[in-house]
C-alpha positions in Angstrom: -145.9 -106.1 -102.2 -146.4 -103.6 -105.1 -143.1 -103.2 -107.3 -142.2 -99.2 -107.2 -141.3 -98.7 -111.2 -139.7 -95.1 -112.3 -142.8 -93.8 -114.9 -142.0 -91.0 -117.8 -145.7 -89.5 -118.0 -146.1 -88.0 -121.1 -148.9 -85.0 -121.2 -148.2 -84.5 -117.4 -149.6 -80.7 -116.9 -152.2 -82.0 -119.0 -155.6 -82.9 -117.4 -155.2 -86.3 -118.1 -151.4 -87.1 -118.0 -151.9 -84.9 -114.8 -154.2 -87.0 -113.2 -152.3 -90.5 -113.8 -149.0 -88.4 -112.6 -150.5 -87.8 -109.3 -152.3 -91.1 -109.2 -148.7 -92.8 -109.4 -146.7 -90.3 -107.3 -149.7 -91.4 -104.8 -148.8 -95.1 -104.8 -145.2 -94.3 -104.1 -144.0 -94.7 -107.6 -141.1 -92.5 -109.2 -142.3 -90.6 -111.8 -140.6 -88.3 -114.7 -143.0 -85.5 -116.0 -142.3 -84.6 -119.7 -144.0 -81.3 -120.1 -143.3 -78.7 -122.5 -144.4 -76.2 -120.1 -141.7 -76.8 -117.3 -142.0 -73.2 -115.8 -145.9 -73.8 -115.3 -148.4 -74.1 -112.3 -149.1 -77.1 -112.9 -145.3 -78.6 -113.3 -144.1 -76.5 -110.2 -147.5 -78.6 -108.2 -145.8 -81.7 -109.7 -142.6 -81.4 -108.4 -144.1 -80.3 -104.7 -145.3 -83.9 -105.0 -142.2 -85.4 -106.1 -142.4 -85.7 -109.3 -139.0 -85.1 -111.5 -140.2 -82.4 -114.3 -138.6 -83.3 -117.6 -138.8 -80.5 -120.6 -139.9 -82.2 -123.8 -142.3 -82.7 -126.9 -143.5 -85.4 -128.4 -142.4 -84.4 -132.1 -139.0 -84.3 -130.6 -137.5 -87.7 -130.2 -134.1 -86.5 -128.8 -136.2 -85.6 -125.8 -138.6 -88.4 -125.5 -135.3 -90.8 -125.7 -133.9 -88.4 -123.1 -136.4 -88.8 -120.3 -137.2 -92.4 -121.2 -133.9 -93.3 -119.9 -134.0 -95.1 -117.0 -137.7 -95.6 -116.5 -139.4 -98.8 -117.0 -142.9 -97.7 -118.1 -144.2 -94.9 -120.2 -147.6 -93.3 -120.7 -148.5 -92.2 -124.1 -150.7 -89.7 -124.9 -151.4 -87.3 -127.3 -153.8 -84.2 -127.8 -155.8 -83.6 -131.2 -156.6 -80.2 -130.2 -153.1 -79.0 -130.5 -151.6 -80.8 -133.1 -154.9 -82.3 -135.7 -155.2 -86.1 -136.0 -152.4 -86.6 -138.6 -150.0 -84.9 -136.3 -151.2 -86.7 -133.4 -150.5 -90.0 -135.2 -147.2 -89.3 -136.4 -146.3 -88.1 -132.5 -147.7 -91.2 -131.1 -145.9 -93.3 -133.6 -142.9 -91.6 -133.1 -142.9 -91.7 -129.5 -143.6 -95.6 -129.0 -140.5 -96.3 -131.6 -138.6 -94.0 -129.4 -140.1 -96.3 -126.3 -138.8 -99.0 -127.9 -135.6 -98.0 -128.8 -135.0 -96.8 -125.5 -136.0 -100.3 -123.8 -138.8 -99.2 -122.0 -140.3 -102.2 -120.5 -144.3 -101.3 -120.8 -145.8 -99.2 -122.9 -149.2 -97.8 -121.7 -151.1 -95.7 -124.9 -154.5 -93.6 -123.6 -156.6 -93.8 -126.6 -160.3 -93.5 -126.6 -163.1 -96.1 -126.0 -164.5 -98.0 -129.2 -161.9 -96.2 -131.3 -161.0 -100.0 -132.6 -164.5 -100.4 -133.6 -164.3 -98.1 -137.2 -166.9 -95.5 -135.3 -165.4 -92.8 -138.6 -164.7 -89.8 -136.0 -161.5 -88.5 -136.6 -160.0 -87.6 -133.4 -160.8 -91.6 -132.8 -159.3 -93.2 -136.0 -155.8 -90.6 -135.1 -155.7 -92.6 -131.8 -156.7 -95.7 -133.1 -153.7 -95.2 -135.9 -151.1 -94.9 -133.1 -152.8 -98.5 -131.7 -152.2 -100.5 -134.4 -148.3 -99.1 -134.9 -147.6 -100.0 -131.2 -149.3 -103.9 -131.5 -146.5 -104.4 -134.7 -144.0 -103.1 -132.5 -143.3 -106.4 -130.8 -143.0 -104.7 -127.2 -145.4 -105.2 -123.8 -147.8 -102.7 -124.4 -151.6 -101.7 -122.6 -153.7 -99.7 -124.4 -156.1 -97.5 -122.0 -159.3 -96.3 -123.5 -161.4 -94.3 -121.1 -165.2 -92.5 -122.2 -165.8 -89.5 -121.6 -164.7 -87.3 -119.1 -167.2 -85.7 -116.2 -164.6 -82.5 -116.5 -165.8 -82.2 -120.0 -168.9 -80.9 -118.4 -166.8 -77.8 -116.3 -164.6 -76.9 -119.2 -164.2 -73.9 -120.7 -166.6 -74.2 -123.5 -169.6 -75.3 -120.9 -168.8 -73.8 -117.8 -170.7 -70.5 -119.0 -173.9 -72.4 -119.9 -173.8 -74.3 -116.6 -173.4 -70.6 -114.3 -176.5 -69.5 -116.2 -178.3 -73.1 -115.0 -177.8 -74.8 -118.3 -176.2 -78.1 -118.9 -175.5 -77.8 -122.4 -174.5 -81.3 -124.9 -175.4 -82.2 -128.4 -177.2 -85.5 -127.6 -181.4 -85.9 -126.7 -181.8 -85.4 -123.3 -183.0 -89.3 -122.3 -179.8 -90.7 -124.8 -177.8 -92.5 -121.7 -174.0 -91.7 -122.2 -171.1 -93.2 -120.1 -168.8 -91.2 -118.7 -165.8 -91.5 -116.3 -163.7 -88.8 -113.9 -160.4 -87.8 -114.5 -159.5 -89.4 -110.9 -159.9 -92.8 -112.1 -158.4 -92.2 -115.4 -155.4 -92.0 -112.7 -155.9 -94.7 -110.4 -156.9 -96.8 -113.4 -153.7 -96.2 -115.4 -151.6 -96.5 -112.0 -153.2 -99.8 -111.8 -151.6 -101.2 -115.7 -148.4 -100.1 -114.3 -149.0 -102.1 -111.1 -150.5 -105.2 -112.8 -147.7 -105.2 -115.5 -147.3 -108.6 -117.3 -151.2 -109.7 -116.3 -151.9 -106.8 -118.4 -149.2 -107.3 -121.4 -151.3 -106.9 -125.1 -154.3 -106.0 -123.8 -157.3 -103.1 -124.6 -159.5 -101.9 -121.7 -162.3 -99.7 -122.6 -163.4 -97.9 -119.3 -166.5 -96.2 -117.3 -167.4 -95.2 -114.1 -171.0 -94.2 -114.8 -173.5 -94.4 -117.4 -176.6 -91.6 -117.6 -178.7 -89.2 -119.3 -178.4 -85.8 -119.9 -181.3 -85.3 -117.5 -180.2 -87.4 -115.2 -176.8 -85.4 -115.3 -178.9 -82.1 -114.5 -180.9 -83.6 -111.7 -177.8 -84.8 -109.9 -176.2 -81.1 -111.2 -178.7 -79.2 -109.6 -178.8 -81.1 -106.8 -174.6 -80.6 -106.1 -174.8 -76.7 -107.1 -177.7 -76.0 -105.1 -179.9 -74.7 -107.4 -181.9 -75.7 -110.9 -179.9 -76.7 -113.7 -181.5 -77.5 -117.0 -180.5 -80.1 -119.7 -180.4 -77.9 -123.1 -179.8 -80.0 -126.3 -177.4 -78.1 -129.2 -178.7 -78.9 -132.3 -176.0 -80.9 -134.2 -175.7 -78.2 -136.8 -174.3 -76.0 -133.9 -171.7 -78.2 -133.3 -170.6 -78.6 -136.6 -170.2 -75.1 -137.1 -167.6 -75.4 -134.0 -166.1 -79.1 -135.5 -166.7 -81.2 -138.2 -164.9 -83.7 -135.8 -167.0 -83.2 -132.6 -170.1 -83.1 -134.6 -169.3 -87.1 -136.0 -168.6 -87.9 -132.4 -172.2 -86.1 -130.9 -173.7 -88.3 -133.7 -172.2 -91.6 -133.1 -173.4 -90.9 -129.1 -176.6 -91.1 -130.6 -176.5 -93.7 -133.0 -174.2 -96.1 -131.1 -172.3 -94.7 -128.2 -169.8 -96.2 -125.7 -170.5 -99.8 -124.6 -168.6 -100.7 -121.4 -169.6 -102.9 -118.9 -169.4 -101.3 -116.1 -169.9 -103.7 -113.3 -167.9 -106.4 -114.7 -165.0 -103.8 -115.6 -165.6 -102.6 -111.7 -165.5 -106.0 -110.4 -161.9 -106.3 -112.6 -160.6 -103.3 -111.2 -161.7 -102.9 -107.3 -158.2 -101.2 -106.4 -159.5 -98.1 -108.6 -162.5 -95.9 -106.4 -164.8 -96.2 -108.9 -166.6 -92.6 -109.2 -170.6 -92.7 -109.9 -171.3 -88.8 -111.6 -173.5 -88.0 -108.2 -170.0 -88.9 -106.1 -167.7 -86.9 -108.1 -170.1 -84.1 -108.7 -170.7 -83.6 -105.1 -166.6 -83.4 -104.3 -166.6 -81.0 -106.9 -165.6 -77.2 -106.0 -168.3 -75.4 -107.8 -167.5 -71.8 -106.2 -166.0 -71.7 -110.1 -169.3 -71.1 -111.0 -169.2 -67.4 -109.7 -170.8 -68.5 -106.4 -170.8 -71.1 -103.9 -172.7 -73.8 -103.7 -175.6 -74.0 -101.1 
């Protein structure tokens, strides 16, 4: 029988830190929301679930230490797009002391996959930093490294290319890329908290799907209902946009991620491992302007 632990979720109305809170509150578990946006949507949805909604930021410690008191597991995250890589590495840093001090019994960090592996993208090394600070700290800690997400392909920036029947990334269209959904990211984290001391010091990279851009847009226009084309962005577009995403569209190329999936899969069979044609089936893509047929 699985041991209900009280959880602080860092990042909560966040896509990711939302995800895992939902994926916990789903296995019965009692978690504390830190959010610096307690008033928002997304908190008040939390809380309908039963989740305890906890104001805070991660550059303040009297409110980490605040809602870490109590729980017995934390997950970390940060955000580089709000507060740079240096930032994000003092936060993370900060926070785990703070875990520490606090007594929290497991520490579970989200970094990024192959950010151990010196890949020289910023946004990796920043999480990578935070890594190495928590394996000195001398407490149970699981670092969490997923690819990248299937969402990336609905968010803001591509949504608008994808209504107009363009899926739009800065990689050749045959380069195979792994990605994983945000739902797993979830049931993935809930399952660290649930395995616990089999899971003390370790680093899981993790997928649920490996393809190619044209596979993507096959299996896209095949959910939408109607043709969607792979479109590559020159690299010199996207380093007008980031120096930082730029390195990483490069390293894709050159190296990319390098999970193995069926054996991670085999590992994990609690987690409902989403292939990209599952999750882009279940997906509502009436965001798009117009149903799908």
């Amino acid at each position: 029988m699985t041991i209900k632990r009280e959880i602080l979720v860092t990042g909560a109305t966040g896509q990711q830190g939302g995800a895992v809170a939902r994926a916990l509150l789903s296995k019965g578990h009692k978690v504390k929301a830190l959010t610096r946006s307690p008033d928002s949507n997304a908190a008040r949805q939390l809380a309908a679930a039963g989740a305890e909604i906890v104001a805070g930021d991660l550059s303040d410690k009297a409110s980490i230490t605040k809602a870490a008191r109590g729980t017995d597991t934390m997950f970390l995250m940060g955000t580089v797009a709000e507060a740079g890589v240096e930032e994000e590495t003092r936060q993370g840093i900060l926070a785990a002391d703070t875990a520490k001090a606090a007594g929290v019994g497991h520490l579970i960090y989200s970094s990024v996959a192959d950010a151990n592996k010196k890949t020289g993208i910023p946004h990796f090394e920043s999480k990578y930093g935070v890594e190495q600070h928590i394996e000195r700290l001398g407490i149970p800690y699981t670092i969490s490294a997923p690819v990248a997400f299937m969402e990336n392909f609905v968010a803001p920036w591509s949504i608008g290319a994808l209504s107009q029947g363009t899926h739009a990334f800065a990689v050749p269209a045959k380069r195979q890329l792994q990605l994983v959904a945000l739902a797993d990211i979830g049931a993935f984290v809930a399952a660290l908290a649930e395995r616990r001391e089999n899971v003390f010091g370790k680093r899981f990279d993790f997928a649920g799907d490996e393809l190619s851009g044209e596979d993507q847009a096959k299996i896209l226009s095949q959910a939408i209902g109607r043709p969607i084309r792979y479109q590559e962005i020159p690299i010199a577009v996207a380093r007008q946009q980031s120096e930082d995403t730029a390195l990483m569209f490069e390293w894709f190329d050159r190296v990319g991620y390098d999970v193995d999936i069926a054996a991670l899969h085999r590992e994990f069979p609690e987690v409902r491992w989403h292939r990209f044609a599952d999750w882009a089936k279940a997906f509502d893509w009436s965001v798009l302007g117009q149903p799908a047929a």
